[in-house]
N, C-alpha and C positions, 0 to 999 in steps of 0.2 A: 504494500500500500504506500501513498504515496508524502505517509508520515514518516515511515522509514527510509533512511541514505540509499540511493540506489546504486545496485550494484554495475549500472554500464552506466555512463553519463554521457555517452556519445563517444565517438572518436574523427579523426581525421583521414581523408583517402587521399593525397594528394592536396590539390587546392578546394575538394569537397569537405565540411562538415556535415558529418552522419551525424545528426540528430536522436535522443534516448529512443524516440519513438520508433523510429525506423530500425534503428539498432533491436528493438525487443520484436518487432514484425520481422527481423530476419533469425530472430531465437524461434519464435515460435514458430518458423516454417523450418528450421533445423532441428526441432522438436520432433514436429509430425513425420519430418522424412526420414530420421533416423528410426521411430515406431516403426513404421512402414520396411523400411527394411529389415526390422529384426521380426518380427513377428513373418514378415516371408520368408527369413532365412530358415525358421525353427517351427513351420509347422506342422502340428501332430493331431491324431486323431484324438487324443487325448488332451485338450488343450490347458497352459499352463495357466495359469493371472494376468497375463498381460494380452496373450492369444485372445481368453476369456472374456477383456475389457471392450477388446477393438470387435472382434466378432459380433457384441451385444450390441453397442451403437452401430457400426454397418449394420447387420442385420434388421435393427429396430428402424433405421433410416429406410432402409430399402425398404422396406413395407410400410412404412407411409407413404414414402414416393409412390409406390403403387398405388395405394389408398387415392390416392390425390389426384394423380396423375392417370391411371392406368399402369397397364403393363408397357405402351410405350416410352412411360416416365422414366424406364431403364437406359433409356437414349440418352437422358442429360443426369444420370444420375453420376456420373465423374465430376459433372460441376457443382452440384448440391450435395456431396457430400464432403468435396474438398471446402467448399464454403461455410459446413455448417461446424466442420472439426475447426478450422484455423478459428472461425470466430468463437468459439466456445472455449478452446484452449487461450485464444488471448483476452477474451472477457474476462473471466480468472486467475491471468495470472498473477496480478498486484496483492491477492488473496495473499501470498509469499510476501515474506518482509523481504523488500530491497528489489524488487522488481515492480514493473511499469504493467498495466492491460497498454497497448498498442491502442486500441478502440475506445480512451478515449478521448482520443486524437481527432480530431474531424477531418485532417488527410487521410487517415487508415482508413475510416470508415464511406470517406467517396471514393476512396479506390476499390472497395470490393463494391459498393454501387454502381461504378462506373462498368464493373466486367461484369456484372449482373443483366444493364440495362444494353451492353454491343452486347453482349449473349441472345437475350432476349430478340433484339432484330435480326440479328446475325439466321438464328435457328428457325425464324419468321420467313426470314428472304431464301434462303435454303428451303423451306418447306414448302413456299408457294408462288418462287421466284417474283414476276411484276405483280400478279395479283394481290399482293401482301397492301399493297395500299388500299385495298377494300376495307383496310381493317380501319384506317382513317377519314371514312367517308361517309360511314353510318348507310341505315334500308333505305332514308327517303333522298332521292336523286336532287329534289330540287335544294336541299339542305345540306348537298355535301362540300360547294365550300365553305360553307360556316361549318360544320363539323369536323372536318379537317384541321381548323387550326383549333377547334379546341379539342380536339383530341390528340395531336401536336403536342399542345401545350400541359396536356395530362400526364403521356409518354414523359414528356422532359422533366416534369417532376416528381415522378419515379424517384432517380437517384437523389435529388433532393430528399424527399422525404425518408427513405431508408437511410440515409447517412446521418442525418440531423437524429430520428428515431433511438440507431443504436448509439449516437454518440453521445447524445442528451443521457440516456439512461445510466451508461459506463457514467461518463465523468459525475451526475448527479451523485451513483452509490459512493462515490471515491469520497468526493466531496464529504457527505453524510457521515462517514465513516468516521471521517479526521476530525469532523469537529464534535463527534459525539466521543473518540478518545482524549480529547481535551478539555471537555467536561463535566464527565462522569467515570465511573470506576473501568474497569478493565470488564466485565460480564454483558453487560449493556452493549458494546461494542462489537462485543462476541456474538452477540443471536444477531446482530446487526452484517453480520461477515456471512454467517448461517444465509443469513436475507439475501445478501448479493449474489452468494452462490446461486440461489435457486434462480434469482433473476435476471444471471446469466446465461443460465439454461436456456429461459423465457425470451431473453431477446435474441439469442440463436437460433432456438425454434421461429419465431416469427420472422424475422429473416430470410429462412429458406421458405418457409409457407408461405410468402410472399415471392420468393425464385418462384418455389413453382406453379403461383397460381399468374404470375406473368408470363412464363411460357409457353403452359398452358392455353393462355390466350393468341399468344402470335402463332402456334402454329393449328389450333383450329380453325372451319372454313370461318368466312367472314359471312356474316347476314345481314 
């Protein structure tokens, strides 16, 4: 949390300053990819605690995605679960004395909105090449360029609102935290960490339920 001295303060690359924030978004994706290799390297039919961890969320993930999506949610289920692990692993991580969440940062959190919302078209314009702009035109002919820009201007603030959403939340509980350790005993603080955790989970989940109920839309037919 971000009462305690953090353990990376940034560094320098050359004439670049790395920033804490960046420096803890390139932990937390040296995190996942190190899991990721070990648990490929060592799997057994018998699986061990950490097998057992990652198994439970893939698995629990992947069947929402279905849930949600269908069985073709399987098609973007590489980018909904890479999204939903980093953001959930770096919502938590300041939970550790001396470390930073990444998320909440309001760069981190429009950069995974940013590959949310080209995903989103991207998977659209691939799905239904020219005719994707159906989707901005609305059923009544005579009202589609007025619906066009406002549904334009709906699309565009997509990533607005997911970035603002998880980043409000993160830096709120941070906030909350520190100033509830500086005014009351050490236990209050504690159910208060309890809290964050859960409501890291929460803005993870909605995150991706919003991935896939945007992609969902672009690559349905248009009406």
């Amino acid at each position: 949390m971000k009462e305690a001295p953090l353990f990376i303060h940034g560094f320098t690359l050359g004439s670049w300053h790395v920033p804490p924030f960046v420096a803890y978004t390139w932990l937390v994706m040296a995190i996942l990819i190190v899991i990721a290799f070990m648990v490929r390297g060592s799997l057994k039919p018998v699986p061990g605690k950490l097998q057992n961890i990652v198994e439970a969320f893939v698995g629990g993930l992947r069947d929402f995605t279905t849930t949600t999506m269908g069985p073709k949610g399987m098609d973007y289920f590489p980018l909904i679960a890479t999204a939903g692990a980093f953001i959930l692993l770096a919502n938590i991580m300041d939970v550790v004395p001396g470390f930073e969440s990444p998320t909440d940062n309001i760069n981190t959190t429009l950069a995974c909105a940013i590959v949310v919302f080209v995903s989103t078209h991207f998977v659209g314009i691939r799905k239904h090449g020219f005719h994707y702009i159906k989707h901005f035109l609305g059923p009544v002919a005579w009202l589609a360029p007025a619906m066009f820009f406002i549904e334009l201007i709906g699309h565009l603030a997509r990533p607005i609102s997911l970035s603002l959403r998880l980043f409000g939340n993160i830096k709120g509980e941070d906030l909350v935290v520190a100033v509830l350790l500086l005014l009351v005993p050490l236990a209050v603080p504690s159910i208060m960490v309890g809290l964050q955790v859960f409501t890291s989970f929460v803005q993870a989940f909605v995150f991706i339920l919003l991935t896939m109920l945007y992609i969902s839309g672009a690559v349905e037919e248009a009406h």
